[in-house]
MILUMDO-334382 format. One line per 4 residues: their letters; for each residue y, z, x of C-alpha. Coordinates in Angstrom, 3 decimals, always signed. Layout:
// residues N
A	Y:Z:X | ... $
//
This chain:
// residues 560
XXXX	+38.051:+204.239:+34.923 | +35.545:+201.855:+37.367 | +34.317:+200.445:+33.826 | +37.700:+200.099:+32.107 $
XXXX	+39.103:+198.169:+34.823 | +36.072:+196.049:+35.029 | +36.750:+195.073:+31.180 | +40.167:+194.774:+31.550 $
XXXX	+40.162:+192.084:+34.149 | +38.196:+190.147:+32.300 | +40.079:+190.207:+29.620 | +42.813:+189.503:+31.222 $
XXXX	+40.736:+186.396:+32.649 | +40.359:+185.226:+29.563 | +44.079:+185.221:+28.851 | +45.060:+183.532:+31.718 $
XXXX	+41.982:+181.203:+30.647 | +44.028:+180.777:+27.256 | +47.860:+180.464:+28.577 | +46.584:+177.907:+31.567 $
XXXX	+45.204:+175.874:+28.699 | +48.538:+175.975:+26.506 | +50.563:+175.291:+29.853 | +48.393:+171.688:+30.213 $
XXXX	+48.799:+171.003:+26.478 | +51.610:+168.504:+25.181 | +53.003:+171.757:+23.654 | +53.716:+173.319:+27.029 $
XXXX	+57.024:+171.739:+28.737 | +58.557:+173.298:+31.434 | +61.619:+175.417:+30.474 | +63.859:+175.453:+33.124 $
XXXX	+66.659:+172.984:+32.111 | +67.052:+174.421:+28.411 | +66.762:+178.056:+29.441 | +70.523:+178.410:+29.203 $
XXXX	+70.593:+177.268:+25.691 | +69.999:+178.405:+22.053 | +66.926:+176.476:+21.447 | +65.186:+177.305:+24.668 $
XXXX	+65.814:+180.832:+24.464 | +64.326:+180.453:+20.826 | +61.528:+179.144:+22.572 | +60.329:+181.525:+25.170 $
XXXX	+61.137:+184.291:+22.625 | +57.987:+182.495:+20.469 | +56.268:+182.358:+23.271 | +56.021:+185.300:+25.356 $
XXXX	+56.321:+187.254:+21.583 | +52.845:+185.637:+21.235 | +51.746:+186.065:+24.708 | +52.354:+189.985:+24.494 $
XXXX	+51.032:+190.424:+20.986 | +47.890:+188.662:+22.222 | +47.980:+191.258:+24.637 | +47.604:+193.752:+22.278 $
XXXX	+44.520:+192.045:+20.744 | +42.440:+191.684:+23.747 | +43.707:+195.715:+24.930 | +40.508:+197.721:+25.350 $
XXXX	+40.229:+200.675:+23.078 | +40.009:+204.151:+25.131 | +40.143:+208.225:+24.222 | +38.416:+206.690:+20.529 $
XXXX	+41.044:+204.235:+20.123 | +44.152:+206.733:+20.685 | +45.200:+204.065:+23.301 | +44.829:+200.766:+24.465 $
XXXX	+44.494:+199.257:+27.850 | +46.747:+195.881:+27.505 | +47.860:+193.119:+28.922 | +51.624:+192.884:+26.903 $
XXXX	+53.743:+193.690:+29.720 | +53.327:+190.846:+30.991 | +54.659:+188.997:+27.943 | +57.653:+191.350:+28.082 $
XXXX	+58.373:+191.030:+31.548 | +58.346:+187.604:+31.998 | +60.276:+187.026:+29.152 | +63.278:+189.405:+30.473 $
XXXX	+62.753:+187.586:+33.996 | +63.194:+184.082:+32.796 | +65.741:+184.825:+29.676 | +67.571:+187.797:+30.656 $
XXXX	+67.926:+191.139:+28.729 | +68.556:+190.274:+25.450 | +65.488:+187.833:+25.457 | +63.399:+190.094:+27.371 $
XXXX	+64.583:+193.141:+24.662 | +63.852:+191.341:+21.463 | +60.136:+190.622:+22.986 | +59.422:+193.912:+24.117 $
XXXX	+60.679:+195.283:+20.512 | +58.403:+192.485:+18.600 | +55.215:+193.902:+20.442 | +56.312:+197.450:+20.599 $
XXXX	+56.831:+196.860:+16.844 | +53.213:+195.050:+16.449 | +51.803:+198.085:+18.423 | +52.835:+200.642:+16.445 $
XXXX	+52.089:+198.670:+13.038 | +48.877:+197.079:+13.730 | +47.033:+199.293:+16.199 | +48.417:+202.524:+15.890 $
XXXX	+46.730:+205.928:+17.756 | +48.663:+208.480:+19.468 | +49.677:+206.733:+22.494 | +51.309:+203.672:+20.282 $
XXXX	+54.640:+205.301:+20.091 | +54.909:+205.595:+23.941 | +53.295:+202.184:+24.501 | +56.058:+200.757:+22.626 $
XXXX	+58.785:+202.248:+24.233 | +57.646:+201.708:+27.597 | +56.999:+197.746:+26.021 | +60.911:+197.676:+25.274 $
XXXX	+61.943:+199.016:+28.518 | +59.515:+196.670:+30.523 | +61.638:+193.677:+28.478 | +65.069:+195.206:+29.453 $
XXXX	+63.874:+195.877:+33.038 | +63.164:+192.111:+33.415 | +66.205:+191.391:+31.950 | +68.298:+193.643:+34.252 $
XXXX	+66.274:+191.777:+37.364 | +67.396:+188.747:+35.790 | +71.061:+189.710:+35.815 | +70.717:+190.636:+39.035 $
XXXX	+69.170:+187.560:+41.046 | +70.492:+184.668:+38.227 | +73.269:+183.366:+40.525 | +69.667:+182.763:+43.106 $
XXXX	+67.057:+181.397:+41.081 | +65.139:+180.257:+44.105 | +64.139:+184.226:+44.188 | +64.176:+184.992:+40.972 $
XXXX	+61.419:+182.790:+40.069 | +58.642:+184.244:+42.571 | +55.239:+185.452:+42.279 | +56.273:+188.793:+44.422 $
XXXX	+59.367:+189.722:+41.762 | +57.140:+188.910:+38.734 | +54.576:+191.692:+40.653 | +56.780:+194.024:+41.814 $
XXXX	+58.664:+194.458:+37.995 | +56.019:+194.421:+36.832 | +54.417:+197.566:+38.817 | +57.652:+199.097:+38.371 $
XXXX	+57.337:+198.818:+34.559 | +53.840:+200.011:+34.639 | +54.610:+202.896:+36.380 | +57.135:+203.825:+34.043 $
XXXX	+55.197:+203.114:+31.233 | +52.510:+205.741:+32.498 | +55.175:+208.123:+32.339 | +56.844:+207.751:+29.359 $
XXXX	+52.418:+207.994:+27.972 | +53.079:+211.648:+29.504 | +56.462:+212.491:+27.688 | +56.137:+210.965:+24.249 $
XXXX	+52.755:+211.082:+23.914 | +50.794:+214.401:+22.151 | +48.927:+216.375:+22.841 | +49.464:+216.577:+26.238 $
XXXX	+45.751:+216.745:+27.277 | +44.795:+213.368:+25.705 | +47.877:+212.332:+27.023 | +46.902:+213.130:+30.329 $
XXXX	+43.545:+211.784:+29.922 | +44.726:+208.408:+28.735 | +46.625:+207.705:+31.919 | +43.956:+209.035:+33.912 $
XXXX	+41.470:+206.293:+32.153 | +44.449:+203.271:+31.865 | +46.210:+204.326:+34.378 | +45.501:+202.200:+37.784 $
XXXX	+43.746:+199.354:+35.654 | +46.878:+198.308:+34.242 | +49.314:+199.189:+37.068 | +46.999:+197.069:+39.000 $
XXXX	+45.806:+194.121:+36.628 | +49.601:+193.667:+34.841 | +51.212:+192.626:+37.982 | +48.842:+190.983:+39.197 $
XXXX	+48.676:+189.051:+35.906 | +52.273:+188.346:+35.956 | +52.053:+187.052:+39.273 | +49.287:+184.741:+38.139 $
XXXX	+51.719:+183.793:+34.892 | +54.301:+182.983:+37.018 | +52.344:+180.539:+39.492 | +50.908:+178.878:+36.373 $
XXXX	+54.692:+178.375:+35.357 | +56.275:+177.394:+38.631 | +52.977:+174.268:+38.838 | +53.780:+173.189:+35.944 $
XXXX	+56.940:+172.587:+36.559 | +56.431:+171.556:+40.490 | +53.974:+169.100:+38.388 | +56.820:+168.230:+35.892 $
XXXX	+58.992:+167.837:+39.021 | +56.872:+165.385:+40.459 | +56.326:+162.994:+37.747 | +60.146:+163.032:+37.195 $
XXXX	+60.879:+161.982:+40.949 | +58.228:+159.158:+40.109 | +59.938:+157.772:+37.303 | +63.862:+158.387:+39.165 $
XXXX	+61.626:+156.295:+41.943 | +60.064:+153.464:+39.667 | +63.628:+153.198:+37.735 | +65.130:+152.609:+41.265 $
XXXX	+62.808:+150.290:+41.933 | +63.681:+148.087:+38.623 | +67.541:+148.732:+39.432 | +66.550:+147.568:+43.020 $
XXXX	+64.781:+144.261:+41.906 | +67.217:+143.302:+39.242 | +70.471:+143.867:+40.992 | +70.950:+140.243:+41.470 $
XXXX	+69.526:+139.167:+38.428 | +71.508:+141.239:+36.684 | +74.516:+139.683:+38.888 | +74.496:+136.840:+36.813 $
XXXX	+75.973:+138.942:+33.750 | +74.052:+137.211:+30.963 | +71.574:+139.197:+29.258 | +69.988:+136.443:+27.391 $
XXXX	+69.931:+134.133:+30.756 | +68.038:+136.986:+32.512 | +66.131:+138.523:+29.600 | +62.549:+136.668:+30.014 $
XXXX	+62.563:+137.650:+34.724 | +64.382:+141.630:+33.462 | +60.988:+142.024:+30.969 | +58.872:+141.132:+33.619 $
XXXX	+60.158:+142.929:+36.447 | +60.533:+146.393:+34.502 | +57.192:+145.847:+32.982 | +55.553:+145.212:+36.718 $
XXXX	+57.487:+148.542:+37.789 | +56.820:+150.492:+35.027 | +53.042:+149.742:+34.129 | +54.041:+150.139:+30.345 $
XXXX	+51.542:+148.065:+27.864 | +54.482:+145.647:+26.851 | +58.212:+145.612:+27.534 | +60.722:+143.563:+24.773 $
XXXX	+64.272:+143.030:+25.593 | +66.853:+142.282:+22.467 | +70.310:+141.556:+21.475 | +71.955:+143.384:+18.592 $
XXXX	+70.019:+140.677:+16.002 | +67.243:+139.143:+17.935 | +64.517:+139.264:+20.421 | +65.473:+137.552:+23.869 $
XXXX	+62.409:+138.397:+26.153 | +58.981:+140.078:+25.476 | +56.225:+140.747:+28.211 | +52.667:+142.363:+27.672 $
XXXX	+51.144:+143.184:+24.353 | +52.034:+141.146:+21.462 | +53.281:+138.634:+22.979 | +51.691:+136.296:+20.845 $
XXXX	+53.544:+137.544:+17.624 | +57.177:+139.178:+19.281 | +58.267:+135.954:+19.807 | +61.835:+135.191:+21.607 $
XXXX	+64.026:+134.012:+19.332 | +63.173:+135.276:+16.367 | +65.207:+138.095:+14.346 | +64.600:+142.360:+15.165 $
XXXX	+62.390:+143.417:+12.138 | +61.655:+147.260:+14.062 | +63.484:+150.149:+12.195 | +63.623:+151.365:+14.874 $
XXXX	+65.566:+148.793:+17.481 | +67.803:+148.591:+14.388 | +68.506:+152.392:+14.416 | +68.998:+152.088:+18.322 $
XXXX	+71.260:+148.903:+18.631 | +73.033:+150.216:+15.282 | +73.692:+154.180:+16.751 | +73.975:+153.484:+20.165 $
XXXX	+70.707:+156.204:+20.515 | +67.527:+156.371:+22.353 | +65.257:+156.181:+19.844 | +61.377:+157.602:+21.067 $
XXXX	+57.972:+157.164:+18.735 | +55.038:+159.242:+20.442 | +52.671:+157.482:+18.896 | +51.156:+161.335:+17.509 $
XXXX	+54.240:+162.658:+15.550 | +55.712:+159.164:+14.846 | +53.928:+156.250:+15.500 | +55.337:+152.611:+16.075 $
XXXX	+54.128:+150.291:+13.207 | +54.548:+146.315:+13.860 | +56.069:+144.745:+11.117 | +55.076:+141.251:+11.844 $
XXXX	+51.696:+141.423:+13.097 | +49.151:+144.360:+11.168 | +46.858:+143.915:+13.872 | +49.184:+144.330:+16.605 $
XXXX	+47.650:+147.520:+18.958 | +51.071:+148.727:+20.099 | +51.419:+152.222:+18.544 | +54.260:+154.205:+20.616 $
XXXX	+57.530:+153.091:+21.991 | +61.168:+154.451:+23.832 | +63.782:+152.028:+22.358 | +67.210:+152.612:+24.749 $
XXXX	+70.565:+150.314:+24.047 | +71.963:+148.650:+26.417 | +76.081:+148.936:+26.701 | +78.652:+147.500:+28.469 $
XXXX	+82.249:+149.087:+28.081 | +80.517:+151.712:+25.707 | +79.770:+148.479:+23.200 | +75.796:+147.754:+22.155 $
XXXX	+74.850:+144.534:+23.614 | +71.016:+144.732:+23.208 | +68.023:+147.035:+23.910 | +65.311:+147.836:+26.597 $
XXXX	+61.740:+148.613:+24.820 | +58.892:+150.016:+26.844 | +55.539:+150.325:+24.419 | +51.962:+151.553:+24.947 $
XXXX	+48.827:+150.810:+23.064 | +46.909:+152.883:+20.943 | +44.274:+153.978:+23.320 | +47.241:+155.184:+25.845 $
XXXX	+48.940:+158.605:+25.747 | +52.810:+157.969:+25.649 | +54.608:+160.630:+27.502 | +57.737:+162.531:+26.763 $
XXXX	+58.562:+161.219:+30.792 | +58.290:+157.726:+29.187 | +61.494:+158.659:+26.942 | +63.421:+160.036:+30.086 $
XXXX	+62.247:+157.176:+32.447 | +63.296:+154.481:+29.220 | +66.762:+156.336:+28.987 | +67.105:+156.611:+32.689 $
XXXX	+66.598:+152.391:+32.908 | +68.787:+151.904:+30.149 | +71.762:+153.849:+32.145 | +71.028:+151.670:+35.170 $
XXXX	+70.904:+148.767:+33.511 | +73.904:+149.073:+31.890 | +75.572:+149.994:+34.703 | +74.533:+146.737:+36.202 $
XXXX	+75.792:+145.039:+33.334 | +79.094:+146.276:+32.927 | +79.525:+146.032:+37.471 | +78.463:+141.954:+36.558 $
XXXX	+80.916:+141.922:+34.003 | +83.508:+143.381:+36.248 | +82.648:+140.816:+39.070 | +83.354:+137.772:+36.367 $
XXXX	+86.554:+139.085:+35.346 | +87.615:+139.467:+38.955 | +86.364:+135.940:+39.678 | +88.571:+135.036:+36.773 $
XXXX	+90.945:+136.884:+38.132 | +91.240:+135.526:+41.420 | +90.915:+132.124:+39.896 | +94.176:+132.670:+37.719 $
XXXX	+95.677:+133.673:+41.036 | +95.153:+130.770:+42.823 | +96.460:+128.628:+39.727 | +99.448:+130.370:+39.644 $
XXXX	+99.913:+130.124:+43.309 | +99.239:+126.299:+43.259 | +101.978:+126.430:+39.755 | +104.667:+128.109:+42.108 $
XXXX	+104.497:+125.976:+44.884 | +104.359:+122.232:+43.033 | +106.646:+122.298:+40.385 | +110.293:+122.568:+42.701 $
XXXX	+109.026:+121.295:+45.799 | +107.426:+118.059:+44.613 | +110.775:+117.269:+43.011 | +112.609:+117.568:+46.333 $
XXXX	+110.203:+116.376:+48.536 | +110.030:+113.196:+46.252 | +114.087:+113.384:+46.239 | +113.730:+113.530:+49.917 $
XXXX	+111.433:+110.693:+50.564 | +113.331:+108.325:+48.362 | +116.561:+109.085:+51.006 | +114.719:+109.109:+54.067 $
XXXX	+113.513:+105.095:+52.943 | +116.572:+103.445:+52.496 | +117.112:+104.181:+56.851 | +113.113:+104.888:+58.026 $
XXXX	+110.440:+102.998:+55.768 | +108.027:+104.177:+58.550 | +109.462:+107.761:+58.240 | +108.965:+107.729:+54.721 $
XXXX	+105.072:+106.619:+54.648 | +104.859:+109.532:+56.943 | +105.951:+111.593:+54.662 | +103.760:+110.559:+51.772 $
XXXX	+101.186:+111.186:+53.772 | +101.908:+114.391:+54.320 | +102.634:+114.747:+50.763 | +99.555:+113.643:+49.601 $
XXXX	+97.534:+115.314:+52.123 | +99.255:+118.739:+51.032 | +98.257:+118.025:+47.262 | +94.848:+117.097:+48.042 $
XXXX	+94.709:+120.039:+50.037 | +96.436:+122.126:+47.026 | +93.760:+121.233:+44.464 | +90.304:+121.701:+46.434 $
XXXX	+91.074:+124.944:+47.901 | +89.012:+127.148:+45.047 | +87.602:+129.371:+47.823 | +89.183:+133.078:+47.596 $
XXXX	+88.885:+133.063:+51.695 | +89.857:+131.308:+54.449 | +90.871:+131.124:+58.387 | +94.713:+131.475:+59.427 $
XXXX	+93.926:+128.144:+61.445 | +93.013:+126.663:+57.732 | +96.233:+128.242:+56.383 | +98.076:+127.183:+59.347 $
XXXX	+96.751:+123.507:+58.869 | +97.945:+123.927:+55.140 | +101.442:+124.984:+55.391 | +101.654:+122.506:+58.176 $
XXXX	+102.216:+119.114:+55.811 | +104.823:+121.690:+54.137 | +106.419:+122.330:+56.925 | +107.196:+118.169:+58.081 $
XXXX	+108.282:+117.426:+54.460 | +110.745:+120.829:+54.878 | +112.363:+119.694:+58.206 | +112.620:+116.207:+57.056 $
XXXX	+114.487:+117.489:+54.065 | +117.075:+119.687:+55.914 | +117.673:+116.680:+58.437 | +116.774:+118.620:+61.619 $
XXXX	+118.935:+121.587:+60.766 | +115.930:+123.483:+60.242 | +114.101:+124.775:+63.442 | +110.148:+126.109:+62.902 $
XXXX	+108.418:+127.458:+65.963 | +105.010:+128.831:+65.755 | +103.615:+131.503:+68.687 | +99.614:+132.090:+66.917 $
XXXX	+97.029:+133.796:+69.737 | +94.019:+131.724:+69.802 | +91.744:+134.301:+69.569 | +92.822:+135.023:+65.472 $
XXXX	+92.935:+131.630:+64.441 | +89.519:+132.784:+62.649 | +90.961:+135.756:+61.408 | +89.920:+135.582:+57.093 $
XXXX	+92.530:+135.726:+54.967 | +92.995:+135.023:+51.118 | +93.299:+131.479:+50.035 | +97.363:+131.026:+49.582 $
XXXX	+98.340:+133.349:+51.555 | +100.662:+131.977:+54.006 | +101.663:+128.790:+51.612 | +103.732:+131.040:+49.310 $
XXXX	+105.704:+133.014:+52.064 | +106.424:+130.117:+53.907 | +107.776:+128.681:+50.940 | +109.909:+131.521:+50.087 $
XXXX	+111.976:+131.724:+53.558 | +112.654:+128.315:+52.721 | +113.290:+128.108:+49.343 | +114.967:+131.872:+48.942 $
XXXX	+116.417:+132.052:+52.872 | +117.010:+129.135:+55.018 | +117.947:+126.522:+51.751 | +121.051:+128.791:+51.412 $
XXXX	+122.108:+129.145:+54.939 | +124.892:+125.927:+55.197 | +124.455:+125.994:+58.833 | +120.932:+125.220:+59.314 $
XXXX	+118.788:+128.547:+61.024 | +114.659:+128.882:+62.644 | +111.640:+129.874:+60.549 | +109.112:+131.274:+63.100 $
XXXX	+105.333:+132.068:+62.865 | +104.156:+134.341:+64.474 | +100.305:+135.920:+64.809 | +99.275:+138.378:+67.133 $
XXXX	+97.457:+141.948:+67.579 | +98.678:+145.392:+68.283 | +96.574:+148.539:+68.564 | +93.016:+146.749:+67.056 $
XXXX	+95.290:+145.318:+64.112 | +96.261:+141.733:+63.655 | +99.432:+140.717:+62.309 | +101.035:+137.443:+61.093 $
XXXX	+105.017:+137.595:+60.851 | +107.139:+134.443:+58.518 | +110.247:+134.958:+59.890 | +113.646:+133.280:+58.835 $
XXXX	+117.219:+133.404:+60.260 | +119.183:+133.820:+57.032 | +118.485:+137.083:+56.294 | +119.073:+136.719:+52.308 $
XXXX	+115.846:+138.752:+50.799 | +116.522:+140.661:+47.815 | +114.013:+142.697:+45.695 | +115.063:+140.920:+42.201 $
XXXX	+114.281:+137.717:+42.747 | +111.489:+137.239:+40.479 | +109.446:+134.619:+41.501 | +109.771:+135.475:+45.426 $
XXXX	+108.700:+138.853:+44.073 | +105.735:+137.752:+41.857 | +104.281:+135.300:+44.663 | +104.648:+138.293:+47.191 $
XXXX	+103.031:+140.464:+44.945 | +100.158:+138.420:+44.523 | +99.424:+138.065:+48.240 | +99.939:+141.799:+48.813 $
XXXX	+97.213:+142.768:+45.852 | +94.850:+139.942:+47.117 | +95.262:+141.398:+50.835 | +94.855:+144.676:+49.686 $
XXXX	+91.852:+144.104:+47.327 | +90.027:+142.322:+50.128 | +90.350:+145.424:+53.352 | +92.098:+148.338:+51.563 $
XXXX	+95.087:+149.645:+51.109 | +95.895:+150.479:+54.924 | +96.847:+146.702:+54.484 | +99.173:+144.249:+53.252 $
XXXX	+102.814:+142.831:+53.140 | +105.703:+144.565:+54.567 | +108.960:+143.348:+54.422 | +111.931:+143.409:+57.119 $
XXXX	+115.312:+142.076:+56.414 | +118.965:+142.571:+58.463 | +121.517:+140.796:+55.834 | +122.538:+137.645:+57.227 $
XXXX	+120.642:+137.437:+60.604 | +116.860:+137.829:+59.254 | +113.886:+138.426:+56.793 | +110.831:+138.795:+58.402 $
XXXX	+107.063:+139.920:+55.847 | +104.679:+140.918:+58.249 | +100.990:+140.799:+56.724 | +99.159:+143.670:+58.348 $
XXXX	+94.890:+142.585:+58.639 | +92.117:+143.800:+60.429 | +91.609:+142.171:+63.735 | +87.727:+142.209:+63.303 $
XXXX	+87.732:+140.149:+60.763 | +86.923:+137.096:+62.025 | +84.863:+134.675:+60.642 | +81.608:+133.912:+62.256 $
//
């Protein structure tokens, strides 16, 4: 038994040997992620099928050949640990199958059997610890299923196997070697899987980290929203992160930027000839050539040493704008990580592209805004202030330069205010030239009082904000009261909140007046687009006696 044990170890030595040296081959990937799936569970079954068949082969022949001391249990088991019982069932049938077939001797029956139920016992163990994979993938369950199958095995030997001397002799002889040396070997399996994929783990987090990196260093390049603007500093920068032998960014018909290899013949400007970027920019697909399976073949340059590439399109709104190409040279191995990391920038990238895009349509936006502010509050009011001036000079010439003044000083004002922020002391300033040419209109009926603390008169607030409300108890409120009445600002803070209050004495708001309504809008969106929705316009009105919109803003936010 000393002897057998002896040559079973090393055998089983020379397996491990065999399987570490598959596990650091391209063909070895670590399973984890496609487990759950069709293909990966097609997978392991080829693999841990030839794991315990090659088990079989390097068994050691005792009692003249009538039984072999193997190493299959481990294939069986660690396929029903990883793949659950249907995986680990079909693999322990395949070898029990193969044992019976190719090897034969009295103890074959039994050994396949107990082969099965090692699979199914894995499986079960599986089933039972899937919802904790953190313990279900250990070297001690992978040992102690294993030993549990083993023992089993010995005793189904006794049951099945015939006659019962030899029977009893061949677990005497195979007996402790292979409860001892299977376990142990699965344990040994199982380390070899759980590096590799610690391994697999780490170069992933390297790549997540180097794509951050690029997404880091381009965010405000990519800010500027044109690819082609930004092409020649994003080829640079990803190829500096990366390491990559050369880096080519494209539209959908031409190359924009190239940096590395071939840079003498992938000239900017000049029109995609790749297959390939075609196929990427055309599907909207990460296309990948390794370089061994299919290789990357210039078609302007047949001396050009780039040989592998990850092609990725860049989208914005789920449209192809262009493509990010990371290649590597003939004499470097490309990666299956390089695909991931190129898909991985692609996503980022785009991202960044379609937030940029965002920005410029909200700068647009806010532009139209302030145009269509500026378009409310001309129009009507120029032609009465104008109507207005013309009375005032045939009594006050004086008066009436005064209020041309003012005039022009509120239009000049009106068209260089492009800024989306300002201070309430600006807007106060503003609304101020307004405010003369109103009272000089209504002949002193009008009364405006102002009560602003100090302390907000730096408080931020959107361009236009006070122009249009101001304009609206006028225009909507006080114009109608016969009578005369007071408009009153007011600014001051409650509770850590500021507030700024346009309040008239005519009390004639109503919801359906449309361009009171539109103008109001405006400011509340613009408020509330700026500090959240806890903020904005509210509006107060007591028919007849007062309207008062109260804009609700943080009292931090004052300007520096």
């Amino acid at each position: 038994m000393k002897q057998v044990l002896i040559q079973f170890i090393e055998a089983l030595c020379v397996f491990l040997v065999i399987f570490y040296v598959y596990c650091r081959s391209p063909a070895f990937r670590p399973l984890r992620s496609e487990w759950p799936r069709p293909r990966g569970k097609v997978r392991l079954y080829l693999v841990f099928s030839a794991i315990a068949i090659l088990g079989n082969y390097l068994g050691i022949p005792v009692v003249n050949g009538e039984a072999i001391a193997n190493t299959r249990a481990v294939g069986t088991v660690l396929a029903g640990l990883l793949g659950g019982p249907v995986l680990g069932l079909l693999v322990g049938i395949t070898a029990g199958v193969h044992r019976v077939t190719a090897m034969g001797g009295s103890a074959a029956l039994a050994g396949a059997v107990a082969t099965t139920l090692e699979g199914l016992l894995g499986g079960l163990v599986h089933v039972a610890l899937r919802d904790r994979p953190e313990r279900l993938m250990t070297r001690r369950v992978a040992f102690l299923t294993t030993l549990v199958g083993e023992t089993v095995h010995m005793g189904i030997v006794l049951w099945l196997a015939r006659p019962f001397p030899q029977a009893l002799e061949i677990v005497r002889l195979i007996g402790v070697p292979m409860m001892v040396a299977n376990p142990i070997g699965a344990a040994l399996f199982m380390t070899v899987v759980l590096e590799r994929q610690k391994e697999h783990d780490r170069v992933a987090a390297a790549s997540s980290e180097r794509a951050m990196k690029v997404a880091e260093r381009t965010l405000g390049l990519m800010g500027k929203g044109d690819l082609e603007a930004i092409a020649a500093d994003l080829a640079a920068i990803v190829r500096q992160e990366t390491g990559v032998g050369a880096v080519g960014i494209t539209d959908t018909a031409r190359i924009l930027a190239w940096s590395g290899l071939g840079a003498d013949h992938h000239v900017p400007g000049t029109p995609i000839m790749s297959p390939y970027t075609r196929q990427s920019v055309g599907q909207n697909e990460v296309v990948f050539a390794d370089g061994v399976r299919q290789t990357y073949d210039c078609r302007v340059s047949p001396e050009c040493t780039l040989n592998s590439v990850v092609i990725a399109p860049l989208c914005v709104d789920g449209v192809v704008v262009g493509s990010v190409q990371l290649f590597e040279a003939r004499d470097r191995r490309f990666l299956n990580m390089n695909k991931s990391l190129g898909e991985g920038l692609a996503a980022l990238l785009s991202s960044q592209l379609l937030i940029a895009r965002y920005q410029e349509q909200k700068n647009l936006l806010v532009v139209s805004e302030l145009k269509l502010l500026q378009a409310q509050v001309n129009p009507h009011f120029l032609f009465n202030a104008l109507n207005t001036i013309i009375a005032v000079l045939r009594r006050d010439g004086d008066r009436a330069r005064e209020l041309l003044i003012q005039l022009s000083h509120l239009f000049r004002k009106n068209l260089k205010r492009s800024a989306e922020l300002s201070t309430l002391e600006e807007e106060l300033e503003h609304v101020g030239a307004y405010l003369e040419i109103e009272k000089a209109r209504f002949e002193g009926r009008i009364v405006v009082e102002t009560d602003v603390d100090p302390t907000l008169l730096g408080l931020r607030i959107p361009t236009f904000t006070l122009q249009p409300l101001v304009e609206n108890a006028f225009k909507h409120g006080l114009a109608t009261a016969l009578a005369g009445g007071r408009a009153t600002i007011r600014a001051y803070r409650r509770d850590g909140v500021a507030y700024v209050d346009i309040e008239d004495s005519a009390g004639a708001f109503t919801e359906s007046t449309p361009r009171a309504g539109l103008g109001m809008q405006i400011v509340d969106k613009r408020v509330k687009n700026l500090y959240g929705e806890g903020y904005g316009l509210t509006v107060t009105c007591v028919p007849h006696e007062l309207t008062r919109v109260t804009i609700r803003l943080p009292a931090k936010a004052i300007a520096a």
